[in-house]
KEKE-3310 file (N, C-alpha, C; in steps of 0.2 Angstrom, whole numbers, plus 5000, padded with zeros to 4 digits):
npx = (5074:5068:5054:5061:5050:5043:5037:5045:5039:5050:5047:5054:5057:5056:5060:5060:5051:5044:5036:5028:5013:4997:4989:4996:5003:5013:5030:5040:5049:5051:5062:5076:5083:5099:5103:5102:5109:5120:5107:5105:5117:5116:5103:5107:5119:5109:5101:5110:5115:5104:5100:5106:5095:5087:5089:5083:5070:5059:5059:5045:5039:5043:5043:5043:5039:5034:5033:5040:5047:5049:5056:5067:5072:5076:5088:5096:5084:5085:5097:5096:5087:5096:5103:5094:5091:5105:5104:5096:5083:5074:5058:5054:5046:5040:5032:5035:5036:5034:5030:5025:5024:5013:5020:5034:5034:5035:5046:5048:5062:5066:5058:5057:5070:5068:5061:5067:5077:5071:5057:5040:5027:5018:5012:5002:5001:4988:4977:4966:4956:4953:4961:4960:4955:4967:4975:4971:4976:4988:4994:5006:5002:4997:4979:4983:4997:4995:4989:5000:5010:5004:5002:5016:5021:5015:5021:5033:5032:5025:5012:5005:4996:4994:4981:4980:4968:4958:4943:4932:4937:4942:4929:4924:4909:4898:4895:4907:4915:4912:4916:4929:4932:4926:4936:4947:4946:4945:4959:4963:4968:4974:4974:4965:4966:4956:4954:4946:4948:4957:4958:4973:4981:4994:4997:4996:4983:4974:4976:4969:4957:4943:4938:4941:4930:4928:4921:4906:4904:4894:4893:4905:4902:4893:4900:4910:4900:4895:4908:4909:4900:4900:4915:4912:4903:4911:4922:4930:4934:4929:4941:4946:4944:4946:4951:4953:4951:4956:4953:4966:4974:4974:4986:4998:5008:5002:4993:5000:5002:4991:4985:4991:5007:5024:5035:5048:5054:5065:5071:5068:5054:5051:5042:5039:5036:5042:5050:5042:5041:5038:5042:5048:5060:5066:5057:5069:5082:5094:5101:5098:5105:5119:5119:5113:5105:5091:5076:5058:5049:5051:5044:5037:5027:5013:5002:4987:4988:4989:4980:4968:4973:4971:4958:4956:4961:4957:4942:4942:4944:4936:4933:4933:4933:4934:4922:4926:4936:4932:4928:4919:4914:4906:4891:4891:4893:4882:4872:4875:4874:4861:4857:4861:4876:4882:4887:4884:4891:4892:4903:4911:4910:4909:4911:4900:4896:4892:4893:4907:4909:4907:4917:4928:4920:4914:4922:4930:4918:4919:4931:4931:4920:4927:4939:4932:4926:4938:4944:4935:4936:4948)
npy = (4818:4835:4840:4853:4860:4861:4873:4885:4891:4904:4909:4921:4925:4940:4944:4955:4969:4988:4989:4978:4970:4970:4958:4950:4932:4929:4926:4939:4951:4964:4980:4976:4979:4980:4968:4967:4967:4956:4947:4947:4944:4931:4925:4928:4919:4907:4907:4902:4891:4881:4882:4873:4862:4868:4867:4862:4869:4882:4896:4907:4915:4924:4930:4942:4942:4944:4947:4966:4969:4981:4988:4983:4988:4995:4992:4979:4973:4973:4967:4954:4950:4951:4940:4930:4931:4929:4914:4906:4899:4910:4916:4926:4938:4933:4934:4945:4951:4960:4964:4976:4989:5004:5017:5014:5014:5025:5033:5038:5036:5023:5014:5015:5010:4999:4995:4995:4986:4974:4971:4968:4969:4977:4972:4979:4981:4990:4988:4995:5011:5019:5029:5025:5015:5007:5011:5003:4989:4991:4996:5006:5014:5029:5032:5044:5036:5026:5032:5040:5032:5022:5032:5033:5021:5021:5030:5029:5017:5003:4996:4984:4982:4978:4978:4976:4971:4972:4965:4965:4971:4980:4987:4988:4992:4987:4998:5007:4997:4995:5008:5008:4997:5007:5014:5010:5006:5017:5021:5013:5000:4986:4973:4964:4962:4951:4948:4940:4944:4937:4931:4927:4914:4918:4932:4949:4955:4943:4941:4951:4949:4947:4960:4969:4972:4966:4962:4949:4932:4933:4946:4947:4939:4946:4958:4951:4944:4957:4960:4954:4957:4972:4972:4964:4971:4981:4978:4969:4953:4940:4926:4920:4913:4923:4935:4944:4954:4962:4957:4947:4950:4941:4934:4926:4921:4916:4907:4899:4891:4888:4877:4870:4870:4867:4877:4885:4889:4901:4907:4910:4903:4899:4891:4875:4867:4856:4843:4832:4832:4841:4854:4863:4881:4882:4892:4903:4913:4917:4903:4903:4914:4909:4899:4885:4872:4869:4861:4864:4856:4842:4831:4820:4818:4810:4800:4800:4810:4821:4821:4824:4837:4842:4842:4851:4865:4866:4871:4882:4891:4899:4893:4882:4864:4851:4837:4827:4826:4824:4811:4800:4809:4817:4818:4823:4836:4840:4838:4850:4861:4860:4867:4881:4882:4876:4874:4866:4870:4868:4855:4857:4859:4872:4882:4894:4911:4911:4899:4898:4905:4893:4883:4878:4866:4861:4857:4848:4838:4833:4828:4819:4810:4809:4798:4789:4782:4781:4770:4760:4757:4750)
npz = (4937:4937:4923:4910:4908:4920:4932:4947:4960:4971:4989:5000:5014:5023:5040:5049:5058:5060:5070:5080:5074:5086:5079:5074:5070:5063:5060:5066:5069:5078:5081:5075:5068:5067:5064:5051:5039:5041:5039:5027:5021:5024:5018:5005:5005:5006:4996:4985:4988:4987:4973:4965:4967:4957:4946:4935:4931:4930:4936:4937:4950:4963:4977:4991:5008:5025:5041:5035:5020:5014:5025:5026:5017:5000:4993:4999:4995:4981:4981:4983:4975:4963:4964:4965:4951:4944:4948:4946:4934:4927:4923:4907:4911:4923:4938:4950:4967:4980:4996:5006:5019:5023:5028:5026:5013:5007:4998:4983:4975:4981:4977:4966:4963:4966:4958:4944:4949:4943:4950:4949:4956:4970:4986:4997:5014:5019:5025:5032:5030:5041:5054:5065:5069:5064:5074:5083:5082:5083:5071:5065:5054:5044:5037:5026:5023:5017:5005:4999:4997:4988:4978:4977:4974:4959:4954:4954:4943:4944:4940:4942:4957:4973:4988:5005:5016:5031:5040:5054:5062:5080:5086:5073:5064:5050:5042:5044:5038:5024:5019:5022:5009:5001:5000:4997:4983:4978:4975:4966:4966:4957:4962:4977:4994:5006:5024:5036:5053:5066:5082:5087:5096:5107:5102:5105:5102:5108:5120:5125:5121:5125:5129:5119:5111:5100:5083:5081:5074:5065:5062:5056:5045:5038:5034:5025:5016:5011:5006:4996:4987:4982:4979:4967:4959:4955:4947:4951:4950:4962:4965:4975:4991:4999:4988:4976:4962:4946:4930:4921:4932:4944:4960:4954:4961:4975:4968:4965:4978:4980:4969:4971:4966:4964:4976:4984:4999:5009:5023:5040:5045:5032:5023:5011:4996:4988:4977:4981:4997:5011:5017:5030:5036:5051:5064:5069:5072:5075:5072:5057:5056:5059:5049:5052:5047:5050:5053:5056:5051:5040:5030:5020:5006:5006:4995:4997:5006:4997:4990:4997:5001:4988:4985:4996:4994:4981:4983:4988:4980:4966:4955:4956:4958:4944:4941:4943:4951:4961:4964:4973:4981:4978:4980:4994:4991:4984:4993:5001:4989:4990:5001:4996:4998:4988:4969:4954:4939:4926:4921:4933:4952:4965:4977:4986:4990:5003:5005:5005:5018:5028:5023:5028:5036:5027:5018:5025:5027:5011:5012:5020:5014:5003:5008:5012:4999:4994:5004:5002:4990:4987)
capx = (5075:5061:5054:5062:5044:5041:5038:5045:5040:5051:5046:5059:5057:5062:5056:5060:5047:5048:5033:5023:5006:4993:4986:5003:5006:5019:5038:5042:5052:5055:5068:5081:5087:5105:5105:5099:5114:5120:5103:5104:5122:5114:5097:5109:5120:5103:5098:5115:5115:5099:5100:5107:5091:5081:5092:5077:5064:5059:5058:5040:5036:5045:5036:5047:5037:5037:5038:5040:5052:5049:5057:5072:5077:5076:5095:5095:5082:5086:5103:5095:5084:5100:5105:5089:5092:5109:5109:5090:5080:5070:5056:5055:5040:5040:5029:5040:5031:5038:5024:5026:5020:5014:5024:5041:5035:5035:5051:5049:5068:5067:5053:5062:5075:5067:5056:5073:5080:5066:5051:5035:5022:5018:5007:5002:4997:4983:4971:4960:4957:4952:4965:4957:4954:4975:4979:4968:4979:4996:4997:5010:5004:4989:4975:4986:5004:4994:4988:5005:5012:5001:5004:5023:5023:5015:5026:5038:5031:5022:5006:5004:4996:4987:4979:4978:4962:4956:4939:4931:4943:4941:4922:4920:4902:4898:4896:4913:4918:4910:4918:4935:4930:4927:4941:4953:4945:4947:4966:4961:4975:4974:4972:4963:4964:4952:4954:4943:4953:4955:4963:4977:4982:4999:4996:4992:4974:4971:4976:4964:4952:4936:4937:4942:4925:4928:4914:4906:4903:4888:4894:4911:4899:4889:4904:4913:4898:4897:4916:4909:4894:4905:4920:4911:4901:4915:4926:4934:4931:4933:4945:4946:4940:4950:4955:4950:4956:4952:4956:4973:4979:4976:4989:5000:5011:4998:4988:5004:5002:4983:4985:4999:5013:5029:5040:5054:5054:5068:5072:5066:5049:5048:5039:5042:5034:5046:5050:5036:5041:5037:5047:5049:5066:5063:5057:5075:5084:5102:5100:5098:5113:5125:5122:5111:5101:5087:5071:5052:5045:5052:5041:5037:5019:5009:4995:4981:4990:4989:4972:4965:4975:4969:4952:4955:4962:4952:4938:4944:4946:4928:4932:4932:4938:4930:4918:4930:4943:4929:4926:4913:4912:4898:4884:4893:4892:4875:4870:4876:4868:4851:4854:4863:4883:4887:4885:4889:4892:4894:4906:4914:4909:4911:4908:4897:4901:4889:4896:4913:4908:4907:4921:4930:4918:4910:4928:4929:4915:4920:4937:4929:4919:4932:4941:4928:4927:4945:4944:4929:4938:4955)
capy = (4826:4837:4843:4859:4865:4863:4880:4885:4898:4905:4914:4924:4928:4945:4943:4962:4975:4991:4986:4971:4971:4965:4952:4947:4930:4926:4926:4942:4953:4973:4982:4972:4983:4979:4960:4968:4965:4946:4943:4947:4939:4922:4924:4924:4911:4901:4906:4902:4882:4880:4883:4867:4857:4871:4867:4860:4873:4888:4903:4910:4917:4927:4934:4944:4943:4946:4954:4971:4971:4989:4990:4980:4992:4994:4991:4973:4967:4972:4965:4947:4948:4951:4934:4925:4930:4926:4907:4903:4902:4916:4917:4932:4938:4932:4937:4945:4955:4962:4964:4985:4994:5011:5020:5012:5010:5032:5036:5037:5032:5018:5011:5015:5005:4990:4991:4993:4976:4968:4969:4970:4971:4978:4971:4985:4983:4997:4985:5000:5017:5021:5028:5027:5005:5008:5011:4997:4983:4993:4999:5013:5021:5030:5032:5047:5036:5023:5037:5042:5023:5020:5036:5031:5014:5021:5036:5022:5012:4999:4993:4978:4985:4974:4980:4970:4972:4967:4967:4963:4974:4981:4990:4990:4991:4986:5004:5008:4993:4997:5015:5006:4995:5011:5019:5006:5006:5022:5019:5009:4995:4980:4966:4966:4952:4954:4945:4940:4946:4931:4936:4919:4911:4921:4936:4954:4955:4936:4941:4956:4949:4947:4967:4973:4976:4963:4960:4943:4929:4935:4951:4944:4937:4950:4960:4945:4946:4965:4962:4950:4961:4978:4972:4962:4977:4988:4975:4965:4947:4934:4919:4914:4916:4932:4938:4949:4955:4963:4953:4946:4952:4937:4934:4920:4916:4914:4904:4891:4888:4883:4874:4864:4872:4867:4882:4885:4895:4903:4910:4906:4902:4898:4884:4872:4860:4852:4838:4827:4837:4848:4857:4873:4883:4882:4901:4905:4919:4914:4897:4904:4917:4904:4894:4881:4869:4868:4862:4863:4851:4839:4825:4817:4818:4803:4803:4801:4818:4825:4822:4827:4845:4844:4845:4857:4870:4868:4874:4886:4895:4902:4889:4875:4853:4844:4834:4820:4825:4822:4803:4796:4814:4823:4817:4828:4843:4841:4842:4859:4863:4861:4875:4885:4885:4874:4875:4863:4872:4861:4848:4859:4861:4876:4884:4900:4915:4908:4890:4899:4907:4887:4881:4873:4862:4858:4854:4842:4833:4832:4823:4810:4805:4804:4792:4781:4779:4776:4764:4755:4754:4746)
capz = (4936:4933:4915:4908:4908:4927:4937:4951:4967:4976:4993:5002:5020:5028:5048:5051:5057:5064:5077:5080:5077:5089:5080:5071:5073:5057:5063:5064:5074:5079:5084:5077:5063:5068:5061:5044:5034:5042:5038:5018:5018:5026:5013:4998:5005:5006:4987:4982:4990:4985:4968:4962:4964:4953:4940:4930:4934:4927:4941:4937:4953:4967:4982:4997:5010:5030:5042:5032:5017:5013:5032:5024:5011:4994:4993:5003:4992:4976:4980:4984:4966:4960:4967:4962:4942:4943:4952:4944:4925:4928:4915:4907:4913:4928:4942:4956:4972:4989:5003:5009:5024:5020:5033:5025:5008:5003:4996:4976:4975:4984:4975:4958:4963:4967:4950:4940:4950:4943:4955:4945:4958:4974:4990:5002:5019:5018:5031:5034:5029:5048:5056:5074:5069:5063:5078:5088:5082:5082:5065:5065:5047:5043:5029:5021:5024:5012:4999:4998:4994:4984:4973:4975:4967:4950:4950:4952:4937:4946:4936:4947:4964:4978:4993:5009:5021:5036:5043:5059:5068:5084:5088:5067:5059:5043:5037:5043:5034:5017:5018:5020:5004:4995:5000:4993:4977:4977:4975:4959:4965:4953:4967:4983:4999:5010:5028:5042:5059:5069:5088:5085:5105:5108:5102:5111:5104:5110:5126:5126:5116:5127:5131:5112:5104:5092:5080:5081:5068:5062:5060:5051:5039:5034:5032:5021:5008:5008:5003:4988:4982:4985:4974:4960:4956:4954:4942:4956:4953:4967:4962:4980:4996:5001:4987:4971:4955:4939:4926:4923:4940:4951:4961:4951:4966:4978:4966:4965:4982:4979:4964:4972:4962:4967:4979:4989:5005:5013:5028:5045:5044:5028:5019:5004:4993:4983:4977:4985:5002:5012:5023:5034:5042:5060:5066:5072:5067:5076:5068:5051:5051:5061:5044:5054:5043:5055:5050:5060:5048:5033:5028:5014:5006:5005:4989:5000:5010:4992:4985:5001:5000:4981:4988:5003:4991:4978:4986:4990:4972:4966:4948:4962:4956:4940:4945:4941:4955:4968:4965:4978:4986:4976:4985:5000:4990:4982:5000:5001:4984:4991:5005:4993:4998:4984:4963:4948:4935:4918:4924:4940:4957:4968:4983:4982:4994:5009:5006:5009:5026:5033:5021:5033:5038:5020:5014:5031:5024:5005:5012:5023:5008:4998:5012:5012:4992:4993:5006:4998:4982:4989)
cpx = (5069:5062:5058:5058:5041:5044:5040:5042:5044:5049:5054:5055:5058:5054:5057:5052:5047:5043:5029:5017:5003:4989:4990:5005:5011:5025:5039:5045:5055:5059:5076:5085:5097:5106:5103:5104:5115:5114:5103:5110:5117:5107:5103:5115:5116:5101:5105:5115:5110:5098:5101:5099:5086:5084:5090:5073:5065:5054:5049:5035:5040:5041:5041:5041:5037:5030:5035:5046:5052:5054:5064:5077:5078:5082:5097:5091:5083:5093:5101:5090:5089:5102:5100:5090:5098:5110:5102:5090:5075:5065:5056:5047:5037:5038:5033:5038:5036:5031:5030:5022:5020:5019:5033:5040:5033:5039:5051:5054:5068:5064:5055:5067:5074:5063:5061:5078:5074:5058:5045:5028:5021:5015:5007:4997:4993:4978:4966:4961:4955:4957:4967:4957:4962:4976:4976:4971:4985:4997:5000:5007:4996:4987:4979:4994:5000:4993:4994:5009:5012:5004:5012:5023:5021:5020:5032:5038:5029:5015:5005:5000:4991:4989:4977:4972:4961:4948:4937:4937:4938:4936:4921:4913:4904:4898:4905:4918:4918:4915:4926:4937:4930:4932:4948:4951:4944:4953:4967:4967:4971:4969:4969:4962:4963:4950:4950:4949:4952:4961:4966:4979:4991:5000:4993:4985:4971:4969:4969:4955:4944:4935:4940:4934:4926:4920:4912:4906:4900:4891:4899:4907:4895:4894:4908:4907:4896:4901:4914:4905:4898:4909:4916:4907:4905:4922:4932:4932:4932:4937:4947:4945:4941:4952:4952:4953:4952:4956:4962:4975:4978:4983:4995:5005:5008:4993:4992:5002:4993:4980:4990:5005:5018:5033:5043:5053:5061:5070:5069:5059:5044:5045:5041:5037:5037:5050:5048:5037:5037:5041:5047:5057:5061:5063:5063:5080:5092:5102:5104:5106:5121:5126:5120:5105:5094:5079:5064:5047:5050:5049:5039:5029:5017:5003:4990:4981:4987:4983:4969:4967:4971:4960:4953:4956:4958:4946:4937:4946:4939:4928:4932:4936:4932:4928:4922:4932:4939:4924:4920:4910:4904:4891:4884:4892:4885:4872:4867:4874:4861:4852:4862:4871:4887:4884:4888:4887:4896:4900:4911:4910:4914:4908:4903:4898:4895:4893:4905:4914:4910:4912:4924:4925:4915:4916:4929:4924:4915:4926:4937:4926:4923:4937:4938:4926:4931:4945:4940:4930:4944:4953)
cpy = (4829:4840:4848:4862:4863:4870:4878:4892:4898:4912:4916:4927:4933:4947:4951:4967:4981:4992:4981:4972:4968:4959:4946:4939:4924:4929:4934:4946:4961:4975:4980:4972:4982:4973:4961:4965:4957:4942:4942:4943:4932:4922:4921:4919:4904:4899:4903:4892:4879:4878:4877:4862:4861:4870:4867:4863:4878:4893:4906:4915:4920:4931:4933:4944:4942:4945:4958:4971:4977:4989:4989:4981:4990:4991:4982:4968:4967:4968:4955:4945:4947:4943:4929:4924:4927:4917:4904:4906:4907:4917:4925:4933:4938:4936:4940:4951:4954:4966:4974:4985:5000:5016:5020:5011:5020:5035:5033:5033:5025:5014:5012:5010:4997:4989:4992:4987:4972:4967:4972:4970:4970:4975:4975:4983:4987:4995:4991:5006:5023:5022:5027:5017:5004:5006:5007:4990:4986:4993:5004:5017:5023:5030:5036:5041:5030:5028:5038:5037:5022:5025:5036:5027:5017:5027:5030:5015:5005:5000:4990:4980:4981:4975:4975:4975:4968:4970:4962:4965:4978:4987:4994:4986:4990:4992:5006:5004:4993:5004:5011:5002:5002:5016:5016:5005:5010:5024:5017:5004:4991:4974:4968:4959:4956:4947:4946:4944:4942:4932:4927:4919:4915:4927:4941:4955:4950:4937:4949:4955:4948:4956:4972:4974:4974:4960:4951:4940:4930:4940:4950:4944:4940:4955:4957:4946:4953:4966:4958:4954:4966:4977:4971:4967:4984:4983:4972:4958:4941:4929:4915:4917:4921:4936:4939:4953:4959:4960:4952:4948:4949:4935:4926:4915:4913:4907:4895:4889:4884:4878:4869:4864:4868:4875:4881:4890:4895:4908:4908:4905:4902:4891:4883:4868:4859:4847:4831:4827:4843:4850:4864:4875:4884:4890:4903:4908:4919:4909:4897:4907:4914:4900:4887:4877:4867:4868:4860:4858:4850:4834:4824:4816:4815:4805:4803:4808:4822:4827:4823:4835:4846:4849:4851:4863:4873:4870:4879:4894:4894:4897:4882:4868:4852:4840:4827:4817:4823:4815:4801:4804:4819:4824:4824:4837:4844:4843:4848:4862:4866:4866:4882:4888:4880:4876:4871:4868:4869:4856:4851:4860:4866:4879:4890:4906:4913:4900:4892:4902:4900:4882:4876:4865:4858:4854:4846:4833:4829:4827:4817:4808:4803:4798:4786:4779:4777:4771:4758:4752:4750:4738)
cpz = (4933:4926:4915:4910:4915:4929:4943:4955:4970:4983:4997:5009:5023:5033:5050:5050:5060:5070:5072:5077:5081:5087:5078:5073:5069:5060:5060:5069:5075:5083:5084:5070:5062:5063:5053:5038:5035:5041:5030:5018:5021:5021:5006:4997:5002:4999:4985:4982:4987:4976:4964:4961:4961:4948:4933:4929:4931:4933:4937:4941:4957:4972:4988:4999:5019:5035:5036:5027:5014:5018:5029:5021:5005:4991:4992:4995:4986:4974:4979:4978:4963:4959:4962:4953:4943:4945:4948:4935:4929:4923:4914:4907:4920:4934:4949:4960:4977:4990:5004:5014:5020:5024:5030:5017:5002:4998:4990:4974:4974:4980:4966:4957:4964:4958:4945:4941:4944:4947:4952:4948:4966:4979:4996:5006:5022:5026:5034:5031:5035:5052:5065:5074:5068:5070:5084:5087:5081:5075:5066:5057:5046:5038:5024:5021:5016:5004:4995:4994:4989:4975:4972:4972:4960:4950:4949:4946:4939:4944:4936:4956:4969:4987:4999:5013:5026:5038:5048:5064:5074:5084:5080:5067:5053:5040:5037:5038:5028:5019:5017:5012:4999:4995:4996:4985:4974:4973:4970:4961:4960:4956:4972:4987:5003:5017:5033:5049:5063:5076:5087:5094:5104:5106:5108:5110:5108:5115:5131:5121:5118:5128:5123:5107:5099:5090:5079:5076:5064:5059:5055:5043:5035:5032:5027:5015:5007:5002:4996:4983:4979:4977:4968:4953:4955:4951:4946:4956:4958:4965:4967:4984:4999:4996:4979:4967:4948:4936:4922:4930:4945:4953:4959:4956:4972:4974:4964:4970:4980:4975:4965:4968:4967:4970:4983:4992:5007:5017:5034:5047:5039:5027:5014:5003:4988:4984:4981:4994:5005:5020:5026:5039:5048:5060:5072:5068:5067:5071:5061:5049:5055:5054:5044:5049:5049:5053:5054:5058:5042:5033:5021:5013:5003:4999:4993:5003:5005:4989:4990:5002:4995:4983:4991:4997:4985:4977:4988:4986:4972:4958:4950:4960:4951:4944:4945:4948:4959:4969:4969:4979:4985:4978:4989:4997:4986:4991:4999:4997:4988:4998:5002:4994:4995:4978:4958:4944:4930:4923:4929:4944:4961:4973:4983:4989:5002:5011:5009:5015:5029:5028:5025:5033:5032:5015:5020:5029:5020:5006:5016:5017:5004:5000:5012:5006:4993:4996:5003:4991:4982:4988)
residu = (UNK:UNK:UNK:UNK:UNK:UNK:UNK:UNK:UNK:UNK:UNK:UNK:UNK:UNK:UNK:UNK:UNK:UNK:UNK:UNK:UNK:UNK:UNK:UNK:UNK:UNK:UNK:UNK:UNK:UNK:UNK:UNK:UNK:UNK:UNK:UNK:UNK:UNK:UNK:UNK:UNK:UNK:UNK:UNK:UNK:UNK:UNK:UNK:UNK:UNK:UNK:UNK:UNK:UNK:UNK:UNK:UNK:UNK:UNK:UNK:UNK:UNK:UNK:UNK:UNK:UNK:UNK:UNK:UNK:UNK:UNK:UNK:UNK:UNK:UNK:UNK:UNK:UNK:UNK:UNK:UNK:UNK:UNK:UNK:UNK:UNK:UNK:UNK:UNK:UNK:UNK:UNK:UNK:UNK:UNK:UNK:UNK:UNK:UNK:UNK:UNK:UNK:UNK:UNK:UNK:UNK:UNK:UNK:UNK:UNK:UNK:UNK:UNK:UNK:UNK:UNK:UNK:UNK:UNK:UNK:UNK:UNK:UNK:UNK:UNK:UNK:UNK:UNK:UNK:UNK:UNK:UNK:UNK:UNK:UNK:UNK:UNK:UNK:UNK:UNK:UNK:UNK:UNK:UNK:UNK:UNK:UNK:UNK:UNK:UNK:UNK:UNK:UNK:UNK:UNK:UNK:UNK:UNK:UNK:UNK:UNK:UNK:UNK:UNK:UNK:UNK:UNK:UNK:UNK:UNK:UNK:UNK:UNK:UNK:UNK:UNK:UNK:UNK:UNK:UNK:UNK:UNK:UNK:UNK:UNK:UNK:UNK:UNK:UNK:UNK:UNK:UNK:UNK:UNK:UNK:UNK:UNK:UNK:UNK:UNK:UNK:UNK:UNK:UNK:UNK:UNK:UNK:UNK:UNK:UNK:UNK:UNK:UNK:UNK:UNK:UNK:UNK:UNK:UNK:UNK:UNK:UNK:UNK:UNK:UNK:UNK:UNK:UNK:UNK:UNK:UNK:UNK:UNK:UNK:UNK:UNK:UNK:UNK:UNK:UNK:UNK:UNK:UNK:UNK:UNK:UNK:UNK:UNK:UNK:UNK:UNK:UNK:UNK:UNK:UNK:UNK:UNK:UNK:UNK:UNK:UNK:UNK:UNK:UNK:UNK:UNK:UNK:UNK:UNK:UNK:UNK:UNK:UNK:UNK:UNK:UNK:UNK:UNK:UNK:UNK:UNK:UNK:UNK:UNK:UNK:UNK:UNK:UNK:UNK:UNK:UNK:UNK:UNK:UNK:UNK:UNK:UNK:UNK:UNK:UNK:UNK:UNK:UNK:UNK:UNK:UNK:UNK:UNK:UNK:UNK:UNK:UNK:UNK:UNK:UNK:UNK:UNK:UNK:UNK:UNK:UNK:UNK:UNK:UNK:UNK:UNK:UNK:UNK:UNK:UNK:UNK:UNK:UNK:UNK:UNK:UNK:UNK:UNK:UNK:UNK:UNK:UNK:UNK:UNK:UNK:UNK:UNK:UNK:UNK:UNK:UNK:UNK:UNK:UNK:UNK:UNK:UNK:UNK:UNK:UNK:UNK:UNK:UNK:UNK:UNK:UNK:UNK:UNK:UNK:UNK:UNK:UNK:UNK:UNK:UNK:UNK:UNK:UNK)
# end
């Protein structure tokens, strides 16, 4: 049984949007407002069964996410917080976020109603202040539908506020993408994540992606450290590769997952990592509200699976692994030192924001070395 002072995450899934976007390609689904309630009875089913093995766990994190749960209803979800306090410890304190569209996330009320459940801090799909780029990957809301949002959550008493971004959207400049940068800091939100735009294989950008006027890699990258010069100079400091904060307001659920926290996912394309698993509901939405225990992945995580994520992730954080955690490896990242996308810093290494542009491949290396110390010491 775990400690009493083990945390837990819980995600919560709601797959409803009231359109797709083109580059979308997390389970989600539009036009299907009908299935809204048998979806909330089969979520709090799910929290309710579920409950039994958090028994030992203290609730510290909560994070509704989609899809669009603004689209959802403030009603819906406060009714499935409701759920989560009663069947879970919940600390008090407890970091608890719903993902909003601006388009669906306007109505003062609405947003008073969730911050009287419980929901203490917002994530706003803003991804542009251009409302001509908006409407190049099928966003429905524009730069004023965001202003307006935004000025609802604090009339609403939200004191927690994180703005999503995209850049490398379709026939953007760097100027344009600085202006979007100063227009969300504008907005003075708390948090800021700020993502490359990647056209993923099944999507409608993918399938238009040679003829969208997307920007290339170079360009990506020049936009990317814009985005780190930009914020840090305006009291936003990085703590991981996408993502920006003033002080205290890193995102504490996101930062389970990267710190290998224990969470529970629910709903159809969720994830989990607990207890020494990890598992995902298969992306099936009958399945779910049939009652169908249907799972796309359960295995069980090997220590070498583990200390090789420890790595990947912790790199991925700008305070990076003690030099400890990276046993044989540090050679690999002295390397990168000497052309300037790594850095020790007293007894940790980390990446530096050029080293996070090729990330991937610097983490690739850092985890064959470490294979071949482990092997070598067997």
């Amino acid at each position: 049984m775990a400690d009493m002072k083990s945390t837990l995450g819980l995600y919560i899934h709601i797959p409803f949007c009231k359109a797709k976007c083109a580059y979308c390609d997390f389970y989600s689904l539009a036009r299907s407002e009908d299935r809204m309630d048998a979806y909330a009875a089969a979520l709090n089913r799910s929290l309710r069964d579920a409950a039994s093995k958090a028994a030992a766990y203290r609730v510290d994190t909560v994070y509704f996410g989609g899809g669009t749960p603004s689209f959802f209803g403030a009603s819906r979800l406060a009714a499935l917080l409701e759920t989560v306090f009663a069947c879970y410890a919940v600390s008090p304190g407890a970091e608890i976020t719903t993902e909003a569209n601006p388009e669906s996330a306007r109505d003062v009320d609405a947003l008073r109603t969730l911050r009287r459940a419980g929901f203490n801090r917002v994530s706003l799909g803003m991804q542009s202040a251009d409302d001509q780029e908006l409407r190049a990957v099928g966003r429905i809301h524009t730069a004023a539908d965001t202003a307006a949002a935004v000025d609802a959550a604090r009339r609403a008493g939200f004191d927690n506020l994180s703005l999503d971004l995209i850049y490398g959207l379709p026939g953007q400049t760097r100027e344009r993408w600085r202006a979007n940068l100063a227009a969300a800091v504008a907005l003075a939100p708390e948090h800021l994540s700020c993502y490359g735009l990647k056209a993923e294989p099944g999507t409608p950008l993918y399938a238009r992606r040679h003829s969208a006027s997307l920007p290339d890699d170079d360009a990506q990258a020049d936009m990317y450290l814009d985005t780190v010069a930009f914020l840090a100079g305006r009291g936003y400091a990085q703590y991981e590769i996408s993502n920006f904060a003033r002080s205290g307001y890193e995102s504490r659920h996101n930062l389970k997952y990267w710190t290998l926290g224990e969470y529970l996912g629910f709903g159809p394309g969720a994830h989990s990592d607990f207890g020494g698993r990890r598992f995902a509901v298969a992306r099936d939405l009958d399945a779910f509200l049939r009652g169908d225990t249907a799972y796309s992945e359960d295995t069980p995580i090997a220590p070498e699976e583990r200390a090789a994520e420890r790595v990947m992730l912790g790199l991925r954080l700008t305070r990076g692994l003690q030099a400890e955690e990276l046993a044989g490896a540090e050679a690999a990242l002295e390397a990168c030192a000497a052309h300037g996308l790594a850095e020790r810093v007293e007894n940790r290494w980390r990446l530096t924001p050029r080293g996070f542009l090729v990330s991937n491949a610097i983490i690739l290396r850092v985890q064959e070395a470490l294979f071949t110390f482990f092997d070598k010491s067997v």
